[in-house]
N, C-alpha and C positions, 0 to 999 in steps of 0.2 A: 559615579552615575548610578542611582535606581535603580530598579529593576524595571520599571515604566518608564523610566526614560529611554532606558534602553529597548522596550519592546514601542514605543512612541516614535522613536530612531526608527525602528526595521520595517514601521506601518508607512513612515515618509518615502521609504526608498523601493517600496515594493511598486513592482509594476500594476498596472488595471487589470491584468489577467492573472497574474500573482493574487491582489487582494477579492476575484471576483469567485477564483478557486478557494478561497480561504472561508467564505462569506456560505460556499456552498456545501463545505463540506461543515460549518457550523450550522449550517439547519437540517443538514443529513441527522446532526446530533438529536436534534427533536423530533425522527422519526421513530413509532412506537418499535419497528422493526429492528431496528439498527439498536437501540436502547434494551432488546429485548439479547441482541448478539454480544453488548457490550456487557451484560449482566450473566451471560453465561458461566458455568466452570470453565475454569482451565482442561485443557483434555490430559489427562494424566494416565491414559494409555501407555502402554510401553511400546515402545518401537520395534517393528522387528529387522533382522537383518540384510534382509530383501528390502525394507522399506531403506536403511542406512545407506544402502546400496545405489539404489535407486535413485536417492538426496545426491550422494556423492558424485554421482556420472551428470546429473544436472547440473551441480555446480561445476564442476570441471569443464563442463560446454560453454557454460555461461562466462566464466574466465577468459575462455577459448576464445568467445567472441559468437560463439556458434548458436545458433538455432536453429532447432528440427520444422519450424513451419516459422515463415514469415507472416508478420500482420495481416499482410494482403491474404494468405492462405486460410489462415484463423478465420478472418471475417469473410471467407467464403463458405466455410465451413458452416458457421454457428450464427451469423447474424440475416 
């Protein structure tokens, strides 16, 4: 099978909210903004160990299952 048959195959089986997500993150593509974040450097900062730290306990919550604010709380917060 192709490589178009096979992406032909994945466009058949996607649902209408699957392809309408797909549809909207391809014209996010042609925003000057979005085109201006895709064209940035890489951040090649170095990490520090507070920051490693910090990564670490997040993923370990996240594994966990755990979060420190639920959606409901976040989008009381900020929206």
């Amino acid at each position: 099978m192709t490589v178009k048959e096979r992406l032909h195959r994945v466009v058949d089986e996607m649902s209408d909210d699957e392809a309408e997500t797909l549809r909207r993150i391809e014209t996010l593509r042609s925003d000057p903004l979005v085109r201006f974040f895709d064209a940035a450097p890489i951040d090649d900062e170095p990490v520090t160990p507070e920051e490693e730290a910090a990564t670490a306990e997040v993923e370990r919550d996240r594994r966990a299952g755990i979060s420190p604010f639920s959606f409901d709380e976040i989008r009381r917060r900020y929206l």
